[in-house]
C-alpha positions as YAML, in Angstrom:
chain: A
units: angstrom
residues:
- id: 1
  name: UNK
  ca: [-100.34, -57.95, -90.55]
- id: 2
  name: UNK
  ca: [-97.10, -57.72, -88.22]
- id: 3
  name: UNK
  ca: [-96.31, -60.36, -85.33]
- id: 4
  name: UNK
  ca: [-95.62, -59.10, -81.86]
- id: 5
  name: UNK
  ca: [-94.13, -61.99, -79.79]
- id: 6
  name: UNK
  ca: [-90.71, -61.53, -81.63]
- id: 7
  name: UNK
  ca: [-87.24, -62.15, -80.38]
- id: 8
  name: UNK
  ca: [-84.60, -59.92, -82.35]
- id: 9
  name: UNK
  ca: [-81.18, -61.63, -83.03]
- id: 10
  name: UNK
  ca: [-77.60, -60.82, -84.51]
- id: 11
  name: UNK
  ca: [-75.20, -63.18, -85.64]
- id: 12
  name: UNK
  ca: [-71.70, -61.51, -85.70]
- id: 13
  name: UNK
  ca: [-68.21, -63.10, -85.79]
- id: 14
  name: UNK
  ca: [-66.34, -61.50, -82.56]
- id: 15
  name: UNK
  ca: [-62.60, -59.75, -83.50]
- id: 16
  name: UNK
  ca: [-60.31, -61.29, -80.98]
- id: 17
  name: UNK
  ca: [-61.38, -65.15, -81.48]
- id: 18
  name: UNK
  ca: [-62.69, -65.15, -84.66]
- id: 19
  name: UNK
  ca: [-65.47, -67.08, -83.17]
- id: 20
  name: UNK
  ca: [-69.17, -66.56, -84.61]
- id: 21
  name: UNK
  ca: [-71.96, -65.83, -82.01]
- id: 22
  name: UNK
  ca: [-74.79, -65.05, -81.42]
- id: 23
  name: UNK
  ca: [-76.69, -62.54, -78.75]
- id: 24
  name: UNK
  ca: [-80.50, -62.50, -78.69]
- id: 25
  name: UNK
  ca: [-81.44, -58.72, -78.08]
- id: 26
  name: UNK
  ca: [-84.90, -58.76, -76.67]
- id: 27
  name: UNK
  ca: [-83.36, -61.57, -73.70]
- id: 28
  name: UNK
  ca: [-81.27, -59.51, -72.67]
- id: 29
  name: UNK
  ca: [-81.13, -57.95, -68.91]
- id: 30
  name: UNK
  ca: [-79.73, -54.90, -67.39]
- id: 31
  name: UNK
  ca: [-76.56, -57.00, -65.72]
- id: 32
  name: UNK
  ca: [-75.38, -58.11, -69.32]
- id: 33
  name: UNK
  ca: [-77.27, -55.66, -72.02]
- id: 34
  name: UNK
  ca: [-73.89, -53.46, -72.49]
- id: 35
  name: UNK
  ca: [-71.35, -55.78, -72.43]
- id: 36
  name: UNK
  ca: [-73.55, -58.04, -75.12]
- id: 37
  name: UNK
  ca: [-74.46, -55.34, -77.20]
- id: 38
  name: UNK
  ca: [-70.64, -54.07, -76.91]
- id: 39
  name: UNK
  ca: [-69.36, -57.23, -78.05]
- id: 40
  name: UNK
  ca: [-72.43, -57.30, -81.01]
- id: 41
  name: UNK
  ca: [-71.56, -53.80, -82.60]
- id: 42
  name: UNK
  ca: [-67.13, -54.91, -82.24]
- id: 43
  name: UNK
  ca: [-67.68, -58.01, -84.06]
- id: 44
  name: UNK
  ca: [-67.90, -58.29, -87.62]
- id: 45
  name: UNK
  ca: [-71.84, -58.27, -88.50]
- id: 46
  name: UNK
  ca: [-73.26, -62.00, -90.51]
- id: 47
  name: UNK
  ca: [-76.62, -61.39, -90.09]
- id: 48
  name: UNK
  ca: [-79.81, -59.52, -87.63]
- id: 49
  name: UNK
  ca: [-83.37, -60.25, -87.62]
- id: 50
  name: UNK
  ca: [-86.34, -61.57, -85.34]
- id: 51
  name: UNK
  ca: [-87.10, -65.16, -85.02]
- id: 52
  name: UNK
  ca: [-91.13, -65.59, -83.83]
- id: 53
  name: UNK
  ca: [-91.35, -65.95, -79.62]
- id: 54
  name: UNK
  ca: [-93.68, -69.20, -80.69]
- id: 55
  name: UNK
  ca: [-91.31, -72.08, -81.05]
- id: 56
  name: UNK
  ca: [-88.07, -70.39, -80.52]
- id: 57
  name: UNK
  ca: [-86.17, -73.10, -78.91]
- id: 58
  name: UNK
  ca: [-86.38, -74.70, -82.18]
- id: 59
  name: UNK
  ca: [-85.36, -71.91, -83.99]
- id: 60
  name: UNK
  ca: [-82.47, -71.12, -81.90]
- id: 61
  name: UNK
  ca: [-81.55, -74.85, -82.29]
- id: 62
  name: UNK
  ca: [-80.98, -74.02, -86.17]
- id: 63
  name: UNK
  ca: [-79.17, -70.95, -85.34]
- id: 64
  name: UNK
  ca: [-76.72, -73.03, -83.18]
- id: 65
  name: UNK
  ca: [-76.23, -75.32, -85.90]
- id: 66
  name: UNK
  ca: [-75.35, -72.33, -88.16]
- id: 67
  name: UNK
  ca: [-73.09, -71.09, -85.43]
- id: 68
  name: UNK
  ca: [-71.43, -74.74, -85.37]
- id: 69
  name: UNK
  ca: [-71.29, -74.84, -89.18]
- id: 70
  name: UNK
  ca: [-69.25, -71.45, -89.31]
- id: 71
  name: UNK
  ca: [-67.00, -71.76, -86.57]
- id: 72
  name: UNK
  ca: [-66.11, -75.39, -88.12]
- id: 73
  name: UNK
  ca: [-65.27, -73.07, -90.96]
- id: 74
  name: UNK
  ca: [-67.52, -74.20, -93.37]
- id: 75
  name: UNK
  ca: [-69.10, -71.63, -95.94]
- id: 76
  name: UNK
  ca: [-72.71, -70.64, -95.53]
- id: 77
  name: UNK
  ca: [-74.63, -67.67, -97.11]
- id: 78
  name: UNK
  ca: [-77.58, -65.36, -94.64]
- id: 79
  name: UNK
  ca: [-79.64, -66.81, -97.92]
- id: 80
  name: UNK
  ca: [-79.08, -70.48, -96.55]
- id: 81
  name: UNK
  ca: [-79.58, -69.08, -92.80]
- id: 82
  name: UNK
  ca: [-83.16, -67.51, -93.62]
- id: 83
  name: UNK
  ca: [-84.29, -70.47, -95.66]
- id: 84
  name: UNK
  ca: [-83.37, -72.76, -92.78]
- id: 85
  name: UNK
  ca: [-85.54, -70.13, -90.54]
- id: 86
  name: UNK
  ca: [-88.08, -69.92, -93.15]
- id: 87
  name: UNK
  ca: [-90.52, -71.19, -90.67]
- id: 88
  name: UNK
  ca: [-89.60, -69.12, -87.58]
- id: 89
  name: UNK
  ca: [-89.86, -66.03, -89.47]
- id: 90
  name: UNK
  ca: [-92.49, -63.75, -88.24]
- id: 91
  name: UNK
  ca: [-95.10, -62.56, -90.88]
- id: 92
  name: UNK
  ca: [-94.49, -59.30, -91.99]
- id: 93
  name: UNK
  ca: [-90.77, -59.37, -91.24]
- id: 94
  name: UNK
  ca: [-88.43, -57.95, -94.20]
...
């Protein structure tokens, strides 16, 4: 059985800075949704998926840690990402 309350997420290092980032799809609102999404598809992609609405301030904690972690330039794998998000994953979610 799918989840529906379901935030969708890319991680993507931006061209110009070299900085990682992240933009959070589904919060988006019409005065920023280009310009975000611009910036997304420029970048180089790290990794996209949904984190579960339930609890996402924690999850988005770990994601800022990962963002902190990279842009420290420190190595880490979208294998050690998803484990960290292991439990914000929604069910069902590839």
């Amino acid at each position: 059985m799918l989840e529906t309350g379901k935030l969708m997420f890319e991680i993507y290092r931006e061209n110009y800075s070299q900085t990682y980032r992240v933009v959070y799809f589904t919060e988006l609102n019409d005065h920023n949704r280009d310009t975000e999404i611009g910036k997304a598809l420029a970048g180089e992609h790290f990794y996209n998926g949904f984190i579960r609405e339930f609890r996402k301030e924690d999850a988005k904690r770990i994601i800022d840690g990962v963002l902190d972690r990279l842009n420290d330039g420190e190595s880490v794998t979208s294998d050690e990402l998803e484990e960290a998000l292991a439990n914000h994953l929604p069910v069902g979610a590839p």
